[in-house]
C-alpha positions as CSV (number, residue, x, y, z in Angstrom):
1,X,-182.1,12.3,16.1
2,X,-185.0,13.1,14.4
3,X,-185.6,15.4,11.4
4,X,-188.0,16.9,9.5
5,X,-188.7,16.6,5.5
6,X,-190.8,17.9,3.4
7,X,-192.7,14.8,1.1
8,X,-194.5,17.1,-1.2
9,X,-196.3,19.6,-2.4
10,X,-199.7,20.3,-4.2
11,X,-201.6,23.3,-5.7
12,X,-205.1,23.5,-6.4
13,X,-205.4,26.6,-9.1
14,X,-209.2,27.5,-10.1
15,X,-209.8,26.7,-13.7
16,X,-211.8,30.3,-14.1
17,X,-209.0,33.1,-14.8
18,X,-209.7,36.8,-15.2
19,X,-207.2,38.9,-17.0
20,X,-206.3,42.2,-15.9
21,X,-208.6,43.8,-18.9
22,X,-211.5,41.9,-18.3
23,X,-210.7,43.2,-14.8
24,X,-211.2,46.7,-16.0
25,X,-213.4,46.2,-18.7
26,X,-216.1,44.9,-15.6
27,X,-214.9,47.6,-12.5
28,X,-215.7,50.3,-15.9
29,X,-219.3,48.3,-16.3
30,X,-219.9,48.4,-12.7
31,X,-219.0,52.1,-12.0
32,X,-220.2,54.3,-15.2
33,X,-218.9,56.9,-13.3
34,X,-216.1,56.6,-12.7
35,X,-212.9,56.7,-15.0
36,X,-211.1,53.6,-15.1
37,X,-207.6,53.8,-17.2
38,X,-207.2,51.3,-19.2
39,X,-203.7,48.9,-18.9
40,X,-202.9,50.3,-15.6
41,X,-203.4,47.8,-13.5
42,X,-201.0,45.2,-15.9
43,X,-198.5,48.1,-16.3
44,X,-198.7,49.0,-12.4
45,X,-197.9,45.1,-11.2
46,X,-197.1,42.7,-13.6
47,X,-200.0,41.1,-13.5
48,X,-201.8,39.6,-16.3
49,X,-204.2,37.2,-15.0
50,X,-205.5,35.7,-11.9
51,X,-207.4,32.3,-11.0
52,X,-211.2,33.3,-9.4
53,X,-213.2,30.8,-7.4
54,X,-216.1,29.7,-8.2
55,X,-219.4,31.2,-6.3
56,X,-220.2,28.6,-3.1
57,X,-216.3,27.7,-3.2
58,X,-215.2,28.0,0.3
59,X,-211.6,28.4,1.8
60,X,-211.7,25.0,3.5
61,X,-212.4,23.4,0.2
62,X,-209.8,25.4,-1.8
63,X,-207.0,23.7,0.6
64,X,-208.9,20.3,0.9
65,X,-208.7,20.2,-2.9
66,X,-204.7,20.4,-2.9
67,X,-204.5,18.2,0.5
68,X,-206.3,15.5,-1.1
69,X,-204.0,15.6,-4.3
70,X,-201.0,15.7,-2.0
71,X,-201.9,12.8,0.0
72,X,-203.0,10.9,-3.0
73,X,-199.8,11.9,-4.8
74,X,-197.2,10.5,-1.8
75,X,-199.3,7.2,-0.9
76,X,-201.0,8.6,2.4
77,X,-204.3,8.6,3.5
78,X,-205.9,10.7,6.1
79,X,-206.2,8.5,9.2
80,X,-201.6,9.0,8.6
81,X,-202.1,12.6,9.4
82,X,-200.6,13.3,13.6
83,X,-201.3,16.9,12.8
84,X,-203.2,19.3,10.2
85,X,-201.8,22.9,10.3
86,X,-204.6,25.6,8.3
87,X,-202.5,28.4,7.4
88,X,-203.5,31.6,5.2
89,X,-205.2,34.6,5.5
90,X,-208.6,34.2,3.7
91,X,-211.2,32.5,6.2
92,X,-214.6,30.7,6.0
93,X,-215.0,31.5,10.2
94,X,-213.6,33.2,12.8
95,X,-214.8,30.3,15.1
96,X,-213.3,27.4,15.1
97,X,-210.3,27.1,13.4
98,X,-210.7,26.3,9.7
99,X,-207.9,23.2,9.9
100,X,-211.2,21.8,11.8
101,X,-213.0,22.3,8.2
102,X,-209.9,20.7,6.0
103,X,-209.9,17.9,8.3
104,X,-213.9,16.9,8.1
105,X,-213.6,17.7,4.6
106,X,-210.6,15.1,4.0
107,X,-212.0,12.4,6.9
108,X,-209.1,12.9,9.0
109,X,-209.2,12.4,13.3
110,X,-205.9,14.0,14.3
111,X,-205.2,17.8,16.3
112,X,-205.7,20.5,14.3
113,X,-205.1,24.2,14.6
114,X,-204.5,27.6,12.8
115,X,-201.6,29.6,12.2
116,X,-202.0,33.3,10.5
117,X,-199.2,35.4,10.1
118,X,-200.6,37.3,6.8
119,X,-198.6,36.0,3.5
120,X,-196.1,34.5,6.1
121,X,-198.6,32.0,7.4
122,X,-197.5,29.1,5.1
123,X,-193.5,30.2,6.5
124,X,-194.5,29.8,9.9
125,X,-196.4,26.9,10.2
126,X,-193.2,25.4,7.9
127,X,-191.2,26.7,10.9
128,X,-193.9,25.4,13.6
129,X,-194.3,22.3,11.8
130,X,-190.4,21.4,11.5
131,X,-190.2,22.5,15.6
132,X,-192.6,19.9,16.7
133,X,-191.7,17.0,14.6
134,X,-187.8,16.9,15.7
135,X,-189.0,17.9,19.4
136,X,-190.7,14.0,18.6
137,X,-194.3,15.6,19.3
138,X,-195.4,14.3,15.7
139,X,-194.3,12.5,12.5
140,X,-196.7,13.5,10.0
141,X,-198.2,17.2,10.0
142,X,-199.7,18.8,6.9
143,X,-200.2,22.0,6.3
144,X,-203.0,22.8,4.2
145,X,-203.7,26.6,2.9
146,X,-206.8,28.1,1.0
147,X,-207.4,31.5,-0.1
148,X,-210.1,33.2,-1.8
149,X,-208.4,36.7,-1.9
150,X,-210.9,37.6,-4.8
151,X,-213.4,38.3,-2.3
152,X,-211.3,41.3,-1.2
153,X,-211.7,43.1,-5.0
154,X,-212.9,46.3,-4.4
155,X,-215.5,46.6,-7.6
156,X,-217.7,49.7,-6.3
157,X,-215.3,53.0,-6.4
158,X,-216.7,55.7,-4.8
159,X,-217.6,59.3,-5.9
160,X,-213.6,60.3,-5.4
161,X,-212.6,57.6,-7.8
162,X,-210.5,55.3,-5.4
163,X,-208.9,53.4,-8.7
164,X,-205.9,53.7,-7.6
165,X,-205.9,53.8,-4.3
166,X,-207.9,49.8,-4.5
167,X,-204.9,48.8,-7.3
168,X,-203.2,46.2,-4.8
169,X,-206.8,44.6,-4.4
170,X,-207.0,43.8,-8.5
171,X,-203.7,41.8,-8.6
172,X,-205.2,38.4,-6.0
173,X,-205.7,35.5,-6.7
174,X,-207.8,32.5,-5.5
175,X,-205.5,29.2,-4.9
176,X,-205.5,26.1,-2.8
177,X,-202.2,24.5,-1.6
178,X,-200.7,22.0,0.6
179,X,-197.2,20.7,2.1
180,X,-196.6,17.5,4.2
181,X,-193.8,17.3,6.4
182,X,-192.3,13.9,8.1
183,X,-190.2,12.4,10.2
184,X,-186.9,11.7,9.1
185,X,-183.2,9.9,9.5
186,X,-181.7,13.1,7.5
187,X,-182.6,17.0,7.8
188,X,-184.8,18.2,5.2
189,X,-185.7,21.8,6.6
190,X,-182.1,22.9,7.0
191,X,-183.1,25.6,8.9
192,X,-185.2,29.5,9.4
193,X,-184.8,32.8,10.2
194,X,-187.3,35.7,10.6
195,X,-187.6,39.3,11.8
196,X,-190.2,41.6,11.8
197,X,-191.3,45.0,12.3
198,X,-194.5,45.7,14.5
199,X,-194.9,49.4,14.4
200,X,-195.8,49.4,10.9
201,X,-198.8,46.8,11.2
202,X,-201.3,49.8,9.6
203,X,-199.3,49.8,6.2
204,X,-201.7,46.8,5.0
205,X,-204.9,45.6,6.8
206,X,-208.1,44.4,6.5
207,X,-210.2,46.0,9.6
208,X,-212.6,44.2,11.7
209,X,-215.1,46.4,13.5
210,X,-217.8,45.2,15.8
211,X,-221.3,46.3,15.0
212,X,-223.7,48.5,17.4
213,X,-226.1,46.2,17.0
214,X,-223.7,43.0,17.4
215,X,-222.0,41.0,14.7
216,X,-218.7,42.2,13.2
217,X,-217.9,44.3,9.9
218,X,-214.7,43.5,7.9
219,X,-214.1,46.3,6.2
220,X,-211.6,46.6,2.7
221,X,-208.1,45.8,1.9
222,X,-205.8,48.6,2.2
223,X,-202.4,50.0,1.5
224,X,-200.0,52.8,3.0
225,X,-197.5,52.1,0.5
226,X,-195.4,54.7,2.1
227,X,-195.7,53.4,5.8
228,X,-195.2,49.8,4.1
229,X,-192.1,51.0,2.3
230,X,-190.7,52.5,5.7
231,X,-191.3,49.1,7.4
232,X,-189.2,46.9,5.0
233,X,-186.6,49.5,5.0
234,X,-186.8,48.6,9.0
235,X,-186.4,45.2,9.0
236,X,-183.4,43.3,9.5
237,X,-183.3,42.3,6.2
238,X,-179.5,40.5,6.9
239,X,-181.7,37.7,8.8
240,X,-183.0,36.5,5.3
241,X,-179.2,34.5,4.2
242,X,-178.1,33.6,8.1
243,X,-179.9,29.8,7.1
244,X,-177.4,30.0,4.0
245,X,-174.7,31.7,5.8
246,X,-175.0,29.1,8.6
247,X,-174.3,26.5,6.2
248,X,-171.3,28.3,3.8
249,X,-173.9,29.0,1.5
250,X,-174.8,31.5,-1.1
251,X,-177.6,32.3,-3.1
252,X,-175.6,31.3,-6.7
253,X,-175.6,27.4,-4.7
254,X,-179.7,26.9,-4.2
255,X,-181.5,25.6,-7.0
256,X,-184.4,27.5,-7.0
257,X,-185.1,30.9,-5.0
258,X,-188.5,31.1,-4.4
259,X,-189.9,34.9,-2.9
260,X,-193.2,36.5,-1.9
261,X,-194.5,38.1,-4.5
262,X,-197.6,40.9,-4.0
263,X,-196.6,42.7,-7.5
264,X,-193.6,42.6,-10.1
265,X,-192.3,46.0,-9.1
266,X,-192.4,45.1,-5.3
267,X,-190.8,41.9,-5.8
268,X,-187.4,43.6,-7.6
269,X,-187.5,46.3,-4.7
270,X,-187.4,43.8,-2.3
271,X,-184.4,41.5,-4.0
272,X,-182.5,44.5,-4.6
273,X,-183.2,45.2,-0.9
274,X,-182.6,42.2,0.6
275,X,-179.7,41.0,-1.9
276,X,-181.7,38.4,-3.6
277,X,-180.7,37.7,-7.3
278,X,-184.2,38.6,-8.9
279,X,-182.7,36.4,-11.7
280,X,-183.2,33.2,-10.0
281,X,-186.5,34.3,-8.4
282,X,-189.8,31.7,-9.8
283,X,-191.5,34.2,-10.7
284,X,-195.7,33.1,-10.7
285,X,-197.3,37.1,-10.2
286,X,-197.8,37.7,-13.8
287,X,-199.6,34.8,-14.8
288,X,-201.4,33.4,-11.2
289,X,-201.5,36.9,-9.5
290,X,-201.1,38.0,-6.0
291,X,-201.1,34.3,-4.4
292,X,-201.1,35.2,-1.0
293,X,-200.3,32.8,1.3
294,X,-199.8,30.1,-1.6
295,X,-197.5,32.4,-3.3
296,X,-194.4,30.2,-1.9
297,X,-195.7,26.8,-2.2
298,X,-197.0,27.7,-5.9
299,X,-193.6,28.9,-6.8
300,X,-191.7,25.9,-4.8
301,X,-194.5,23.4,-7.1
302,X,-193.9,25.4,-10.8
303,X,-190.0,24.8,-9.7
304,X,-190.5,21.1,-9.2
305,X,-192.6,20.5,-12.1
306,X,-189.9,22.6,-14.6
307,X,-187.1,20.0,-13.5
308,X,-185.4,22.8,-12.1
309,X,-186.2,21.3,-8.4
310,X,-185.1,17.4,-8.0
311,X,-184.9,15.7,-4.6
312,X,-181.9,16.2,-2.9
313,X,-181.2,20.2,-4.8
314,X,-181.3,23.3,-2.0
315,X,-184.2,25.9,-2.3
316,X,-184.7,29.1,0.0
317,X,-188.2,30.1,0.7
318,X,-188.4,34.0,1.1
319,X,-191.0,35.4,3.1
320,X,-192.2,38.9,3.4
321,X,-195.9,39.8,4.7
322,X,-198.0,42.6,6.2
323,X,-197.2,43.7,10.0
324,X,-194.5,43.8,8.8
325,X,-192.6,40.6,8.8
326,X,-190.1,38.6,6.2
327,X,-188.4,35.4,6.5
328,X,-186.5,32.6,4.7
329,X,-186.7,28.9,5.3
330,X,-183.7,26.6,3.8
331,X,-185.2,23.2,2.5
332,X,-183.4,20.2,0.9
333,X,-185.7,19.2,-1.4
C-alpha cells in the first residue's frame, strides 16, 4: 500500500523587515491628516515586525525561491517533480494558474495546477496532495506557496480616518515557502479533517469588481470582526482532534502544535475555542507577521530548525481561514 510523506520543508523570508513603528511612523508621513496612534498596531496583534518584498518581486518567484531551496536541500531536481501544487492567496495572474509560473521559473515539465482556499490553501493542497499519491496517481508532488500580502497595506486613510478599521492589513507579511510530499512504504500524513462555515464568507474578503469599461478592480482587504467571530463560533470546531482522536491521541503526545495565526489575540481565542494548548502553539506572528498561507509551513520549519521537530515526532497542523473554514492535518514528521 502506498503512503504519503512529507521530505521537507523550506521558507524563503525577505531580508527587508518593517516594524510595526516604522509602520506608523510612514502611514503618519503619508496621511498628514490623519491621526495615527502610536503603539497600536503592536499592542492590537502582537506584531512587531514583518518581512516586505522587494519592488519587481513577484509571487511566483517568492515560492520558486523556497522550492528551489527545498529541492536542493532533499537531493531532487526538477525533471523528479510528477506534480507541482501553487497554493496561497497572493497572485501574479488570474490566468493561468501561477504553479504554471513556479514550474518555468524552476525548469520543471510535470502537471501543474492551483489550489486557493484563503490561509487554508497550503492545508488543502496537503490534503489533495496526500489523496493523489496513495490513490498511486503520483509519487512526487510539491507544493510551492508565495505571498506578497504587503501589497494589501492600506497606506491612504481616508477623510473618516479608517486606522482602525485597515488594522488587520498592517500585521502581513511577504514569505515564500514549499513542502514535498512522496511516496512511501510507511504513512507520513496520518491523517485530516476539516469543516467549514459558508454563510459567513463576507467576514474577510478582498472584492473583485469588473470595470465598465472592461478589466477588473480588486478592491481592499477587509474585516467584519463580528461576522468573523460568529463564524468560528459556528464551526465544528470538535473536527480539529478527530485525526488525534482517531489514533488515541492527545494534544500533550504531538511534538509540536503548529496553528494559523492572523494576530496574537486571535490565535489565544481560537486555542481556547478549539481546546488547543496555546502553550505548545510555535508561535511566528510577533516577529514574521501575518504569514498567510505560509503561516503553517513557517511554524512547522522554526519547529524543525529549534530541535523541537526530529523525524519520526508527531505534529498537528491547525488550520483556520476566511469563508470560514479550519482544519488540522496529523503529520509524522
Amino acid at each position: 500500500m502506498r503512503y504519503a510523506h512529507v521530505a521537507g520543508v523550506a521558507v524563503h523570508l525577505p531580508e527587508r523587515t518593517l516594524t510595526s513603528a516604522e509602520l506608523e511612523e510612514e502611514l503618519a508621513a503619508r496621511n498628514p491628516g490623519a491621526h495615527v496612534p502610536r503603539g497600536l498596531i503592536e499592542h492590537a496583534t502582537g506584531v512587531r515586525r514583518r518581512h516586505v518584498a522587494e519592488p519587481g518581486e513577484t509571487v511566483a518567484g517568492l515560492a520558486a525561491q523556497a522550492a528551489r531551496q527545498l529541492l536542493e536541500e532533499t537531493g531532487h531536481t526538477p525533471p523528479a517533480l510528477d506534480l507541482i501544487i501553487f497554493a496561497g492567496v497572493s497572485t501574479d495572474v488570474v490566468e493561468p494558474a501561477n504553479a504554471h509560473i513556479v514550474a518555468a521559473e524552476l525548469g520543471a515539465d510535470c502537471p501543474v495546477f492551483d489550489v486557493r482556499n484563503a490561509c487554508n490553501s497550503v492545508l488543502n493542497a496537503i490534503e489533495l496532495a496526500e489523496t493523489l499519491i496513495t490513490a498511486g496517481r503520483y509519487r512526487t508532488v510539491l507544493i510551492a506557496c508565495g505571498e506578497r500580502a504587503s501589497s494589501a497595506i492600506r497606506w491612504r486613510l481616508g477623510p473618516d480616518n479608517e486606522f482602525n478599521a485597515a488594522i488587520p492589513s498592517y500585521t502581513v507579511s511577504d514569505s515564500g515557502t514549499a513542502l514535498l510530499l512522496q511516496s512511501a512504504t510507511t504513512p507520513g500524513v496520518l491523517g485530516h479533517r476539516f469543516c467549514a462555515y459558508s454563510p459567513a464568507w463576507r467576514s474577510a474578503r478582498v472584492p473583485v469588481t469588473p470595470l465598465p469599461e472592461g478589466g477588473l478592480e480588486i478592491g481592499v482587504f477587509t474585516v467584519d470582526f463580528q461576522e468573523l467571530a460568529i463564524g468560528m463560533c459556528k464551526l465544528d470546531l470538535d473536527v480539529l482532534r478527530r485525526p488525534l482522536t482517531d489514533r488515541g491521541l492527545d494534544w500533550d503526545d504531538l511534538a509540536a502544535i503548529c496553528v494559523h495565526q492572523a494576530s496574537l489575540p486571535s490565535l489565544h481565542a481560537f486555542c481556547e475555542l478549539a481546546g488547543i494548548p496555546v502553550g505548545r502553539v510555535e508561535v511566528t506572528i510577533e516577529e514574521h507577521g501575518n504569514l498567510v498561507a505560509s503561516s503553517l509551513p513557517v511554524q512547522l520549519h522554526q519547529a524543525i530548525r529549534a530541535g523541537r521537530v526530529r523525524r519520526g515526532d508527531l505534529v498537528a497542523l491547525v488550520g483556520l481561514a476566511g469563508g470560514v473554514s479550519a482544519g488540522t492535518v496529523l503529520l509524522r514528521w
